[in-house]
MOPAC internal coordinates of N, CA, C and O (Angstrom, degrees):
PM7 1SCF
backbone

  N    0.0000 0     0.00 0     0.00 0    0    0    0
  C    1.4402 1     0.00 0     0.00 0    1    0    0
  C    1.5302 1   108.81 1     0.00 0    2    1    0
  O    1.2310 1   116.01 1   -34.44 1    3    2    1
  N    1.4229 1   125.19 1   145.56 1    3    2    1
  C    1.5018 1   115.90 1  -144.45 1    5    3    2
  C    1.9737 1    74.31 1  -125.74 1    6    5    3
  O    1.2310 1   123.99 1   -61.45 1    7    6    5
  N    1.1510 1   109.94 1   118.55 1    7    6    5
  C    1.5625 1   117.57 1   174.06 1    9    7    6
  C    1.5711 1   121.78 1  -174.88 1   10    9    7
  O    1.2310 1   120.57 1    15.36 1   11   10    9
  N    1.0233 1   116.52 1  -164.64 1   11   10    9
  C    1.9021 1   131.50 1  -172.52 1   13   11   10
  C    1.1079 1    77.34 1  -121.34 1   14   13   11
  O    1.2310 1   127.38 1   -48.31 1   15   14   13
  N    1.9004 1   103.40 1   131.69 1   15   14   13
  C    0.9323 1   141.46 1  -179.62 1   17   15   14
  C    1.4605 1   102.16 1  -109.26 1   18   17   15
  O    1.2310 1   119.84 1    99.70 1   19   18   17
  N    1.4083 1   117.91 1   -80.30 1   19   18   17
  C    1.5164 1   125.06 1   174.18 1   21   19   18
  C    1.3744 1   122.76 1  -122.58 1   22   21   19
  O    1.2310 1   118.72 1   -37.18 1   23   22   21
  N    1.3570 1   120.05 1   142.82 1   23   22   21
  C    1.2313 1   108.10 1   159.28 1   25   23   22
  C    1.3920 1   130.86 1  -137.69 1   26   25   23
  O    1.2310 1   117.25 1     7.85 1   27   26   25
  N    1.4570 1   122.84 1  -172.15 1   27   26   25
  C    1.9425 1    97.79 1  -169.71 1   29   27   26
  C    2.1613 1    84.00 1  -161.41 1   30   29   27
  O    1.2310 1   142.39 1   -10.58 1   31   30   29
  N    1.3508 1    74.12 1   169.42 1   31   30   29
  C    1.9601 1    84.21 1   179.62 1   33   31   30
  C    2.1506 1    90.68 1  -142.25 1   34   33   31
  O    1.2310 1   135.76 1   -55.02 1   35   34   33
  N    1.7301 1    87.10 1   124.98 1   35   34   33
  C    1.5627 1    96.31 1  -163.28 1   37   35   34
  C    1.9149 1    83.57 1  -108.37 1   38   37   35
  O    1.2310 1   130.57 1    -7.57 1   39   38   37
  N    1.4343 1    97.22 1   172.43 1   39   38   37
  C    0.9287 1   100.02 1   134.29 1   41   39   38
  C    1.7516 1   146.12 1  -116.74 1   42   41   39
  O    1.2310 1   116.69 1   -14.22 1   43   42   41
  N    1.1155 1   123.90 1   165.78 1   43   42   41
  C    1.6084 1   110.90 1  -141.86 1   45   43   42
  C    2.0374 1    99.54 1   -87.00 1   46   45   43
  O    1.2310 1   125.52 1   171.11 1   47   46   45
  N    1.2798 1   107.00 1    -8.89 1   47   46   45
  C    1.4318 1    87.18 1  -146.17 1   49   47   46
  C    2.1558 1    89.78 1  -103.93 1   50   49   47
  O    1.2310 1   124.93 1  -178.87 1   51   50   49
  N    1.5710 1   108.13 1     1.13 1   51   50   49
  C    1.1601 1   109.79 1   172.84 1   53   51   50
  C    1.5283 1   110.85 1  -149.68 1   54   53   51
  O    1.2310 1   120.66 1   155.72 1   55   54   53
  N    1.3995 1   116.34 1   -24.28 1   55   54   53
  C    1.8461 1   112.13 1   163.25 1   57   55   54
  C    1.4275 1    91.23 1   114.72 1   58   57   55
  O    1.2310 1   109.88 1  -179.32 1   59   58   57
  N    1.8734 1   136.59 1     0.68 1   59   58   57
  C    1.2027 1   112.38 1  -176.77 1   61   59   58
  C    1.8880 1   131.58 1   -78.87 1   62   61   59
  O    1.2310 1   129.10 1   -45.03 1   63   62   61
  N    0.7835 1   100.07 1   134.97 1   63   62   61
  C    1.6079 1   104.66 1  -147.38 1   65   63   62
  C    1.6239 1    92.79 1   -66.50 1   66   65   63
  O    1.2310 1   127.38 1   -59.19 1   67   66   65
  N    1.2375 1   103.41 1   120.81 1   67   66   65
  C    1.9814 1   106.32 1   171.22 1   69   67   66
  C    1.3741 1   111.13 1   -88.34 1   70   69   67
  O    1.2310 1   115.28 1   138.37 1   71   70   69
  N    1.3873 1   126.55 1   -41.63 1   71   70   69
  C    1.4641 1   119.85 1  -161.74 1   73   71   70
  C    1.8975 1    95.40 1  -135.26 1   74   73   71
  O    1.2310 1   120.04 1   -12.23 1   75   74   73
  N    1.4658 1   117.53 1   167.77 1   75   74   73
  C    1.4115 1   105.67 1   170.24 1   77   75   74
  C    1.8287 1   101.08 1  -157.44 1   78   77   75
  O    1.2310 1   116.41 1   -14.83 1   79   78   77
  N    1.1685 1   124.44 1   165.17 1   79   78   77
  C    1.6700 1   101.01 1   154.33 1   81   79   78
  C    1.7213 1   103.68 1  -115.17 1   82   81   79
  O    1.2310 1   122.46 1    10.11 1   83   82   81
  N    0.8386 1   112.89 1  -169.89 1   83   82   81
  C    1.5382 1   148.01 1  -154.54 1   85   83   82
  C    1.9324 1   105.82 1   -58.66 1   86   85   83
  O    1.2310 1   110.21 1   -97.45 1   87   86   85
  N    0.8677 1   135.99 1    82.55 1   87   86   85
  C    1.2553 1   124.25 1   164.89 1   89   87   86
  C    1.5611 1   136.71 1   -50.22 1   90   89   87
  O    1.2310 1   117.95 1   -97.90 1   91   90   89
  N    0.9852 1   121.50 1    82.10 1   91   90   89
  C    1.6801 1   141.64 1   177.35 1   93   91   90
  C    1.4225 1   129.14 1   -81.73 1   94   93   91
  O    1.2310 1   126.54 1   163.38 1   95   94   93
  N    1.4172 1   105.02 1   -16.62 1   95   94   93
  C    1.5770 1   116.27 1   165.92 1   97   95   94
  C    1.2202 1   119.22 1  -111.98 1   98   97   95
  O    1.2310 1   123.78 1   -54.70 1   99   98   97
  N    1.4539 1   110.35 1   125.30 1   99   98   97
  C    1.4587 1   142.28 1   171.76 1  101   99   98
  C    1.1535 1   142.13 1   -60.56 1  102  101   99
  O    1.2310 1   127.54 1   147.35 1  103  102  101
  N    1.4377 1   103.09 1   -32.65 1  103  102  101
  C    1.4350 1   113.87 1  -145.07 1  105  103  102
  C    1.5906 1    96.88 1  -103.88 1  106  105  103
  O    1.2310 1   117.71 1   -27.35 1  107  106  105
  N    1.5851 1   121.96 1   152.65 1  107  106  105
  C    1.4406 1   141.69 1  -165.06 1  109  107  106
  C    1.6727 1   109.37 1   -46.01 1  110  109  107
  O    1.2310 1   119.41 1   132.63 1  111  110  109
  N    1.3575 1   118.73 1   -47.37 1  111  110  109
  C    1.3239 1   130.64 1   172.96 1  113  111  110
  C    1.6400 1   100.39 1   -47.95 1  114  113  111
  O    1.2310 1   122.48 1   101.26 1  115  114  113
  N    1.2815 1   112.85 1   -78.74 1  115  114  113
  C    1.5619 1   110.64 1  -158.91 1  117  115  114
  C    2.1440 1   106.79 1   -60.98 1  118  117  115
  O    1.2310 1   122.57 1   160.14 1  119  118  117
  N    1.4956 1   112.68 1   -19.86 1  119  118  117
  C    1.5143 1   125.69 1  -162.81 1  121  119  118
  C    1.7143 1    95.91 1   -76.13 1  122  121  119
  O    1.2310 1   129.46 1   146.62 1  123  122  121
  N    1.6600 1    99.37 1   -33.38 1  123  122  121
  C    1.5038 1   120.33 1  -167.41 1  125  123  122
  C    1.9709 1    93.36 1   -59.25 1  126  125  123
  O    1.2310 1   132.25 1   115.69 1  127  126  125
  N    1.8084 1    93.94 1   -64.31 1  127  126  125
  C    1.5123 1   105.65 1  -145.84 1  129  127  126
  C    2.0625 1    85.57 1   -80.22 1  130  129  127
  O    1.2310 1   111.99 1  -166.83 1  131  130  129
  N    1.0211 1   132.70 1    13.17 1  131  130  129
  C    1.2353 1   109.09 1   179.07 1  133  131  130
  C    1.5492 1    87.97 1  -117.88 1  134  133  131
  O    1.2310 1   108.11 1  -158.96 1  135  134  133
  N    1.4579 1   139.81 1    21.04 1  135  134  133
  C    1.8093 1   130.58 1   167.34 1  137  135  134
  C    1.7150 1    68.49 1  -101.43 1  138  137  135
  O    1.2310 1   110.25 1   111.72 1  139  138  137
  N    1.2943 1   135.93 1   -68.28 1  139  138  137
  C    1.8714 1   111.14 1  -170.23 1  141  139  138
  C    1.0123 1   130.64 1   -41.22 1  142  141  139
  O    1.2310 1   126.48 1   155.18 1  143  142  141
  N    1.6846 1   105.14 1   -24.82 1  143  142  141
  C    2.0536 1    97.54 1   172.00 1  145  143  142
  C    1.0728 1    97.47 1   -93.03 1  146  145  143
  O    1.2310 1   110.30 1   173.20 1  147  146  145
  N    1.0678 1   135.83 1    -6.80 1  147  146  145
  C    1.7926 1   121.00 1  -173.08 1  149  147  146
  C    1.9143 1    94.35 1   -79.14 1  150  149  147
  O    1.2310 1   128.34 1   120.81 1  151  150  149
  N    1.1649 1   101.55 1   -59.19 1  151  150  149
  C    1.5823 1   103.34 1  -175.17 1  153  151  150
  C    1.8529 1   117.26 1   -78.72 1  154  153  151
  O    1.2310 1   114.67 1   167.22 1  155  154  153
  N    1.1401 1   127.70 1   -12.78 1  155  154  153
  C    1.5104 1   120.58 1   149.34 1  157  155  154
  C    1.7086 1   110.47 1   -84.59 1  158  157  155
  O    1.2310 1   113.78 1  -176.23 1  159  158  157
  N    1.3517 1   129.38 1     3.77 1  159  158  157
  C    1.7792 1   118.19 1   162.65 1  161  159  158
  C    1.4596 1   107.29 1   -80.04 1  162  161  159
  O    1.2310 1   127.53 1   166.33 1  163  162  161
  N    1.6382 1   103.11 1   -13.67 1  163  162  161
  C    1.6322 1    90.36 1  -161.25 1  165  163  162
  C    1.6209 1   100.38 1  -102.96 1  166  165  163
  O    1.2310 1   122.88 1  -160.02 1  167  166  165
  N    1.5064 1   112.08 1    19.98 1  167  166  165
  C    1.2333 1   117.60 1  -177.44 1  169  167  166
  C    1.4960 1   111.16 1  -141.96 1  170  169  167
  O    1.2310 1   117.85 1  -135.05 1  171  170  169
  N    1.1724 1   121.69 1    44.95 1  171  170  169
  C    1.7416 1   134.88 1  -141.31 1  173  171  170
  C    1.5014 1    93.17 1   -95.69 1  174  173  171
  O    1.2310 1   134.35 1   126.40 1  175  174  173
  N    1.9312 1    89.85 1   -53.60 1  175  174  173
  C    1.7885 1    77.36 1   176.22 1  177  175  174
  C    1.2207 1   162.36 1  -110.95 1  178  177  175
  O    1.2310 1   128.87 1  -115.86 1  179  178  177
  N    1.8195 1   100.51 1    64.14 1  179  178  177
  C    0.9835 1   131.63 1  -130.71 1  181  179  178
  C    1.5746 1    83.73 1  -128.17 1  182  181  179
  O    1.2310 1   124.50 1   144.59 1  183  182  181
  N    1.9851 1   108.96 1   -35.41 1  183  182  181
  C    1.3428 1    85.98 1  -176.85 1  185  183  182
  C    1.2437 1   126.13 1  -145.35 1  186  185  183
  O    1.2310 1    96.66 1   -12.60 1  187  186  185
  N    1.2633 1   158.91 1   167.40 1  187  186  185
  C    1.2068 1   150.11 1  -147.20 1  189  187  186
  C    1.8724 1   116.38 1   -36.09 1  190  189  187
  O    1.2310 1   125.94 1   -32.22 1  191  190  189
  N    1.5161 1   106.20 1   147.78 1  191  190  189
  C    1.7724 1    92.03 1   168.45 1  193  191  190
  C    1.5130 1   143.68 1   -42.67 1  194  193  191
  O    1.2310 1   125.92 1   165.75 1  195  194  193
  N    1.8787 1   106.23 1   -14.25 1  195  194  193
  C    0.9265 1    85.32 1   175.21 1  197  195  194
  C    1.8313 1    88.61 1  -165.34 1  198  197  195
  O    1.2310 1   126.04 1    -0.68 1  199  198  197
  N    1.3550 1   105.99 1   179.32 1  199  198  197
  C    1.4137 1    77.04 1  -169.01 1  201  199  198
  C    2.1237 1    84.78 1   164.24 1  202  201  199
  O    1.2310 1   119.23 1   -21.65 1  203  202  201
  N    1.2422 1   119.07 1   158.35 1  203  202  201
  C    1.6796 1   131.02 1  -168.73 1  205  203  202
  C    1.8459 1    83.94 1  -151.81 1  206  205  203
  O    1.2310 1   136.77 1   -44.23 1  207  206  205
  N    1.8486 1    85.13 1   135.77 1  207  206  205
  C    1.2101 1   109.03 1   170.02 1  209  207  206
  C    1.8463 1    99.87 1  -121.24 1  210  209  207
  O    1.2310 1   132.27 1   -67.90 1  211  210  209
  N    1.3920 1    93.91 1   112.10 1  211  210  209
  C    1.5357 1   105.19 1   175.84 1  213  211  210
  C    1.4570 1   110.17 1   -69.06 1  214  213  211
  O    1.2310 1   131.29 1   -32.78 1  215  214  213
  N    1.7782 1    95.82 1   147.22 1  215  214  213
  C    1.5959 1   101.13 1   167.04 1  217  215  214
  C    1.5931 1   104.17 1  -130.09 1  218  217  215
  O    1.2310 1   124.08 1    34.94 1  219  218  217
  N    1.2121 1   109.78 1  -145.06 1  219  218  217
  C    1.5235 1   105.92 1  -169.19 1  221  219  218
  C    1.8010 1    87.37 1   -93.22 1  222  221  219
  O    1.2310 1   123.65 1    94.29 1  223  222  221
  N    1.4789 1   110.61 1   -85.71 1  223  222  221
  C    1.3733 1    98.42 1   172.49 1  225  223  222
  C    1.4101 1   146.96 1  -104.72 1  226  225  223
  O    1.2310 1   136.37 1  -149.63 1  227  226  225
  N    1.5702 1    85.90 1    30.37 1  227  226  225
  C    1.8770 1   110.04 1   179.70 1  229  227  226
  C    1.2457 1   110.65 1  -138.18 1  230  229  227
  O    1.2310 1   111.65 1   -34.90 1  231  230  229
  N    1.4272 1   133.34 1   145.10 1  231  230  229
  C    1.2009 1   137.68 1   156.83 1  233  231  230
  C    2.0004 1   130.92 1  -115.00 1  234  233  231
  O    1.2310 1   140.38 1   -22.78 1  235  234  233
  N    1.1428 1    78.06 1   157.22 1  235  234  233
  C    1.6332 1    74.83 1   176.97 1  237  235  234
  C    1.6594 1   112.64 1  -120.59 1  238  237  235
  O    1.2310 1   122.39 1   -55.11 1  239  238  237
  N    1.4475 1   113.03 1   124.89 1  239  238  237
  C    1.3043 1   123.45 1  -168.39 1  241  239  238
  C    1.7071 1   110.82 1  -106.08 1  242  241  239
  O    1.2310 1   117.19 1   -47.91 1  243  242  241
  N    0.8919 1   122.94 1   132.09 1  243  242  241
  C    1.7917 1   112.84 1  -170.20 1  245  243  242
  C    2.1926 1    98.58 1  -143.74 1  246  245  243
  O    1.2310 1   137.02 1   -40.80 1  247  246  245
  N    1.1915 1    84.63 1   139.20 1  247  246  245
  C    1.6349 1    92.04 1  -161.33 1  249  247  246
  C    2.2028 1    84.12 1  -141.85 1  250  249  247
  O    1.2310 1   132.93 1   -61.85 1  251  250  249
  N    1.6206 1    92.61 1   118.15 1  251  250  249
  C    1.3179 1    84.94 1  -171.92 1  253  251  250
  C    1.9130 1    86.39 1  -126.79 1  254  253  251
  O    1.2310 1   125.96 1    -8.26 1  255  254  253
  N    1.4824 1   106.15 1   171.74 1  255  254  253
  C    1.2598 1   116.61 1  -171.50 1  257  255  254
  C    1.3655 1   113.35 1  -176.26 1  258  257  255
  O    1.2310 1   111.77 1   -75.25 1  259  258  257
  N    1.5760 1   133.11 1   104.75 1  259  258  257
  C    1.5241 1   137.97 1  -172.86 1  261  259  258
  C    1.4641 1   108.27 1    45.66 1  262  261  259
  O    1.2310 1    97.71 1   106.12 1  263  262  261
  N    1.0250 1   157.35 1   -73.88 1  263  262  261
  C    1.3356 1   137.64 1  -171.69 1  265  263  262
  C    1.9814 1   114.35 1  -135.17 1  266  265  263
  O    1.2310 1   133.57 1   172.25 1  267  266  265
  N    1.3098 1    91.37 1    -7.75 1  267  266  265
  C    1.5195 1    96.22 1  -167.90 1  269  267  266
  C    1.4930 1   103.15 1  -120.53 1  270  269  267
  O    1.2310 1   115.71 1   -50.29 1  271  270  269
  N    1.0941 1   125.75 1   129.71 1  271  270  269
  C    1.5801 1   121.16 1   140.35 1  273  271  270
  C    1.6718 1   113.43 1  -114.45 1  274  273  271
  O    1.2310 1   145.48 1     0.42 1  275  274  273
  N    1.3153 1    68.07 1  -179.58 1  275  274  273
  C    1.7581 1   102.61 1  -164.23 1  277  275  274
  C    1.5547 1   127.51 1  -105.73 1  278  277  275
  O    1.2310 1   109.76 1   -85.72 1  279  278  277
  N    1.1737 1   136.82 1    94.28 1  279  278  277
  C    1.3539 1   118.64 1  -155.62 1  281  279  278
  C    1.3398 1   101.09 1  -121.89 1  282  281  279
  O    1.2310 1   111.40 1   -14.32 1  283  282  281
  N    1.6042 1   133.81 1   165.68 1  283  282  281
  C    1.5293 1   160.73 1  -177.70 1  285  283  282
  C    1.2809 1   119.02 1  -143.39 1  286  285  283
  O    1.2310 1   131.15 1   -32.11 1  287  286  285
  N    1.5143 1    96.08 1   147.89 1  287  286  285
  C    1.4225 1    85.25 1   172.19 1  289  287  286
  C    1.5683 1    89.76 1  -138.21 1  290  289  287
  O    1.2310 1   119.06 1   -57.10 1  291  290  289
  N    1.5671 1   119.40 1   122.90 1  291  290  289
  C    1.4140 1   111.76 1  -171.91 1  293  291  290
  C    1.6614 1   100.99 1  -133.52 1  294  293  291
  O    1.2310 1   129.19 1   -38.40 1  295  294  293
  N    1.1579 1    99.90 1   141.60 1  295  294  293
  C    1.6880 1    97.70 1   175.98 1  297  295  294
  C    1.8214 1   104.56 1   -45.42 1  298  297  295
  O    1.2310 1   135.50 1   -16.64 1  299  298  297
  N    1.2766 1    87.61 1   163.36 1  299  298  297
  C    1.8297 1   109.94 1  -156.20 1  301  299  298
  C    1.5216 1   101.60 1   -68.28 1  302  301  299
  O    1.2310 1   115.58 1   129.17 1  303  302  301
  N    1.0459 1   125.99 1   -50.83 1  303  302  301
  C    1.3915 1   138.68 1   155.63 1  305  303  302
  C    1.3788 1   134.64 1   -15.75 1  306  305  303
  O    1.2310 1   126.23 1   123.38 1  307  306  305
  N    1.7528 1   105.62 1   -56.62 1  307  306  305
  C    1.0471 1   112.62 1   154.50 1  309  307  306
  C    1.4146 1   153.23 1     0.19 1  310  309  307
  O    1.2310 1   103.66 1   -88.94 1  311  310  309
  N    1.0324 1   147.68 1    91.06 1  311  310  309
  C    1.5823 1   135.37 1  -165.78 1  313  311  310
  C    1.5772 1   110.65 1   -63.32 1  314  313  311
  O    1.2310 1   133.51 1   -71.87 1  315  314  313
  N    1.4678 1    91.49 1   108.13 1  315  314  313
  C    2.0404 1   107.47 1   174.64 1  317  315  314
  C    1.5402 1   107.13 1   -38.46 1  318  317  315
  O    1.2310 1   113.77 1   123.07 1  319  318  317
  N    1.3129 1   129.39 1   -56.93 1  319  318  317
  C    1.4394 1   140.95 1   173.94 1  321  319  318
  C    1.4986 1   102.22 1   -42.91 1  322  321  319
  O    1.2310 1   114.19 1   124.57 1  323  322  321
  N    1.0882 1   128.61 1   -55.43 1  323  322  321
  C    1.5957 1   138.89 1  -156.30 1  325  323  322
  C    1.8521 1    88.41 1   -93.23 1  326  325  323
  O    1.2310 1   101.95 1   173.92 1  327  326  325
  N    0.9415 1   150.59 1    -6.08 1  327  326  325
  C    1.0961 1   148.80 1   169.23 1  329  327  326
  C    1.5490 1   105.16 1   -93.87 1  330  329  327
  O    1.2310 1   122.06 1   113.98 1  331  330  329
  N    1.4878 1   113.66 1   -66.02 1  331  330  329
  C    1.5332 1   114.27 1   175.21 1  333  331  330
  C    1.5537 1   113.18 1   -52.87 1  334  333  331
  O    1.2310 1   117.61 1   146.57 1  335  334  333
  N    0.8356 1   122.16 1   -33.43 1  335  334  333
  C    2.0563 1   140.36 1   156.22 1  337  335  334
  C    1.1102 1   112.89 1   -41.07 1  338  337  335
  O    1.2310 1   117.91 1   135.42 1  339  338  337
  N    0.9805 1   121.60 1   -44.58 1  339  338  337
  C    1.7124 1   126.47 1   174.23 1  341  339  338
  C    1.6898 1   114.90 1   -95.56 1  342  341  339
  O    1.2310 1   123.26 1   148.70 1  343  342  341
  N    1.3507 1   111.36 1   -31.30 1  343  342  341
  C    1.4895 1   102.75 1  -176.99 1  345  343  342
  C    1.8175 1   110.19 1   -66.19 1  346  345  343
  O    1.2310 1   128.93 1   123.36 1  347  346  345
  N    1.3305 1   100.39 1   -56.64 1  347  346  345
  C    1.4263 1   130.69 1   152.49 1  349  347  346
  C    1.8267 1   126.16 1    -6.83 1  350  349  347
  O    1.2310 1   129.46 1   120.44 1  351  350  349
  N    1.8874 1    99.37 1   -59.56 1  351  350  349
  C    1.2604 1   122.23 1   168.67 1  353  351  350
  C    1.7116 1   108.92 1   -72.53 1  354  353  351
  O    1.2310 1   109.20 1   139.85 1  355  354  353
  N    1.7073 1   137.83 1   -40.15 1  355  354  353
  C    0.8370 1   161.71 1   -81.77 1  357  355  354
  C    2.1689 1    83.87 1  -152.69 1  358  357  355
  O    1.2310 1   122.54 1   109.53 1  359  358  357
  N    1.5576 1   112.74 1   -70.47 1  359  358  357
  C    1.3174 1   105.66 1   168.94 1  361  359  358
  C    1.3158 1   117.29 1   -80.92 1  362  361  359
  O    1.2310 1   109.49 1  -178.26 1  363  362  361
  N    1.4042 1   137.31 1     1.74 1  363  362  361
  C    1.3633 1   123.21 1   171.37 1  365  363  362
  C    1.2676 1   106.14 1   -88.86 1  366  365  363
  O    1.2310 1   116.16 1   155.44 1  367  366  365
  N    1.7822 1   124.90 1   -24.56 1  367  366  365
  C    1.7725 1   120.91 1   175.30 1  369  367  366
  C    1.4333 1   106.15 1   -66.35 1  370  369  367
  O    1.2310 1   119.30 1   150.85 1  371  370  369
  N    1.4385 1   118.95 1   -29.15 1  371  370  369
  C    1.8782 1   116.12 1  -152.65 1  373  371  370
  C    1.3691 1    82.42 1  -104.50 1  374  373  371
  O    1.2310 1   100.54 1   137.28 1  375  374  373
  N    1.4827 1   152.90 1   -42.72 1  375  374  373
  C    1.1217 1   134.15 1   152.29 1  377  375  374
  C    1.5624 1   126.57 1   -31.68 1  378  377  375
  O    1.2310 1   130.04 1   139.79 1  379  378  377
  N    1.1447 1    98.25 1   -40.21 1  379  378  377
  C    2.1052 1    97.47 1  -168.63 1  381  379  378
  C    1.3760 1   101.12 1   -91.81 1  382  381  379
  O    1.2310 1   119.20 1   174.18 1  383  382  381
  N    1.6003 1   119.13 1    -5.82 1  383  382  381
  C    1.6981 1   118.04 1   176.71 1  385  383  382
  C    1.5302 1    88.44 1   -85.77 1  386  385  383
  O    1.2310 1   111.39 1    97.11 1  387  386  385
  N    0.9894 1   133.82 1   -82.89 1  387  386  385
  C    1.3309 1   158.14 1  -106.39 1  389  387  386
  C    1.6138 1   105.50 1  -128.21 1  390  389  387
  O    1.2310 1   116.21 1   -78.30 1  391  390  389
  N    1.4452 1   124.80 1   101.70 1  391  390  389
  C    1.5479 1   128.74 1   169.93 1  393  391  390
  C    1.2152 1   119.65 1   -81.71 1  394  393  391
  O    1.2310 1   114.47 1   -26.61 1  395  394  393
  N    1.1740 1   128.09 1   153.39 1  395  394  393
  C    1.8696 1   150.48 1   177.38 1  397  395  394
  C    1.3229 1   106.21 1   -14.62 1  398  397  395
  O    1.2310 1   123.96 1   103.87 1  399  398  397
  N    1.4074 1   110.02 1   -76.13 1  399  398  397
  C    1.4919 1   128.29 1  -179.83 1  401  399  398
  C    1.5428 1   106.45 1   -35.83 1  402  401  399
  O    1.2310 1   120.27 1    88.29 1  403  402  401
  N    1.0158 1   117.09 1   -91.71 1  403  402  401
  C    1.7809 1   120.15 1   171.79 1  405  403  402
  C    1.2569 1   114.67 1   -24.28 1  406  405  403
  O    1.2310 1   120.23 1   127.23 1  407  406  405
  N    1.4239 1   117.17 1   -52.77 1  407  406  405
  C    1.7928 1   118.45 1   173.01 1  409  407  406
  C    1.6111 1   103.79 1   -50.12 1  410  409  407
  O    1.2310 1   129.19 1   122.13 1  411  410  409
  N    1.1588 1    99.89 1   -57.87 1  411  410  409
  C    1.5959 1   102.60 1  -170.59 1  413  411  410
  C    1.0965 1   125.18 1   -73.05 1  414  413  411
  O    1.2310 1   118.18 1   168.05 1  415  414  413
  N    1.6150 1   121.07 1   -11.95 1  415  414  413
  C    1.4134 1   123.17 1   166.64 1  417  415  414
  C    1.9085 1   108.64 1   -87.39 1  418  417  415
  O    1.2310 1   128.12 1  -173.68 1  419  418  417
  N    1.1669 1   101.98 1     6.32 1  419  418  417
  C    1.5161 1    86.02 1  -149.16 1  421  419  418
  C    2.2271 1   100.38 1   -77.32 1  422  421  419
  O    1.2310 1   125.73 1   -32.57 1  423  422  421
  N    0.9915 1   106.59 1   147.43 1  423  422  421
  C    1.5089 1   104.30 1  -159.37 1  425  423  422
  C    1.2856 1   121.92 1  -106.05 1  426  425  423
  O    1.2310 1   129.62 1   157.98 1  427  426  425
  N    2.1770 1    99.05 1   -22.02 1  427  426  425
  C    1.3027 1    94.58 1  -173.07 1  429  427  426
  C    1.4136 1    85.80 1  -138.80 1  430  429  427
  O    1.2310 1   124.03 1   -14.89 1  431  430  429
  N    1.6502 1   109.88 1   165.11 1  431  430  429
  C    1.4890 1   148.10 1  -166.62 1  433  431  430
  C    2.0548 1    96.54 1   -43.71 1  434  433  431
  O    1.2310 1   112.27 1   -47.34 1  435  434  433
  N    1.2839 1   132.18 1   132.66 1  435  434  433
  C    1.2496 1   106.51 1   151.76 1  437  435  434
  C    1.5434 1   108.82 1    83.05 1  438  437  435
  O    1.2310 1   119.90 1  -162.27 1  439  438  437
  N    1.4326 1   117.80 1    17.73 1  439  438  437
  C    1.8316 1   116.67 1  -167.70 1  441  439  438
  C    1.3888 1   106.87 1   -80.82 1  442  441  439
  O    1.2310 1   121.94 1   167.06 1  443  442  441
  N    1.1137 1   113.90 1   -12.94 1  443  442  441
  C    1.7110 1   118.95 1   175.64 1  445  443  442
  C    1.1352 1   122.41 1  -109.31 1  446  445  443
  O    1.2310 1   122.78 1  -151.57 1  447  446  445
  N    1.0554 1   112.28 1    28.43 1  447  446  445
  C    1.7213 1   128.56 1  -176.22 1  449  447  446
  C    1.2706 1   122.16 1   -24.70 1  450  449  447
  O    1.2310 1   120.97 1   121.12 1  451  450  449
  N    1.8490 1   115.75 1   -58.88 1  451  450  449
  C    1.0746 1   153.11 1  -136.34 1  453  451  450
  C    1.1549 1    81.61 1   -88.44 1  454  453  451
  O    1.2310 1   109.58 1   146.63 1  455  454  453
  N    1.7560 1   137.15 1   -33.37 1  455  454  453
  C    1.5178 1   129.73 1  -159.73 1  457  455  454
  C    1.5419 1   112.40 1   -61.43 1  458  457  455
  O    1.2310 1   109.39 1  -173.91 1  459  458  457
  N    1.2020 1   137.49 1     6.09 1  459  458  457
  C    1.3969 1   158.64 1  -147.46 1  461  459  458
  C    1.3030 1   120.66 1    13.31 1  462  461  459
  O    1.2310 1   113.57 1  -132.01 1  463  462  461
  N    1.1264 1   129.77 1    47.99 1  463  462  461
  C    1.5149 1   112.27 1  -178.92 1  465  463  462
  C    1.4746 1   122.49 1   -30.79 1  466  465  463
  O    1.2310 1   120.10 1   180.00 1  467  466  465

C-alpha cells in the first residue's frame, strides 16, 4: 500500500521533536526506519533542505526550512512529489501557528503537541 505512515516536525538545530502524529505501525521494518529518523533529525543540519533516505520498503523524507523541519516516513513506493507536497503543506501550517521564539524556547520533547498532525 503506497502511503504516509508517520510524520513529525523537529527542530533543526538539535532534532527535538515539537509535533508528531499517531503511531499505528508495529512491525520491525517501520520500528527499524523510525530509530533512522530519530538519529538523522538530530543531524538535519548537517545536510541539504531537503532530501529522502531510501529503504527497501520505507522511506524517510525530511524537508527543512529556518528552524523547523519536517520529516515522513512513507512506504518506498510512494510518490517523492506527493511526499514533498505534504511536507511542504505540513511546515507552512506549523510555521503560521507557531513563531521562532517559542520554537527556540521550547525545552521539552513533543511541546507542540496540540498542532495535530
Amino acid at each position: 500500500m503506497s502511503m504516509i505512515f508517520f510524520a513529525c516536525v523537529v527542530r533543526v538545530r538539535d532534532g527535538l521533536p515539537l509535533s508528531a502524529s499517531t503511531d499505528f505501525h508495529f512491525n520491525q521494518d517501520f520500528l527499524e526506519c523510525r530509530k533512522r529518523l530519530k538519529a538523522l533529525s538530530s543531524i538535519l543540519a548537517q545536510y541539504p533542505s531537503r532530501g529522502t533516505a531510501k529503504g527497501r520498503d520505507l522511506s524517510i523524507h525530511f524537508l527543512s526550512s529556518g528552524d523547523i523541519a519536517c520529516m515522513a516516513i512513507c512506504s518506498s513506493n510512494y510518490s517523492t512529489i506527493m511526499a514533498f507536497c505534504f511536507l511542504e503543506e505540513l511546515q507552512w501550517e506549523f510555521a503560521a501557528s507557531y513563531d521562532t521564539t517559542s520554537i527556540s524556547l521550547a525545552s521539552r520533547p513533543y511541546a507542540f503537541l496540540e498542532f495535530g498532525l
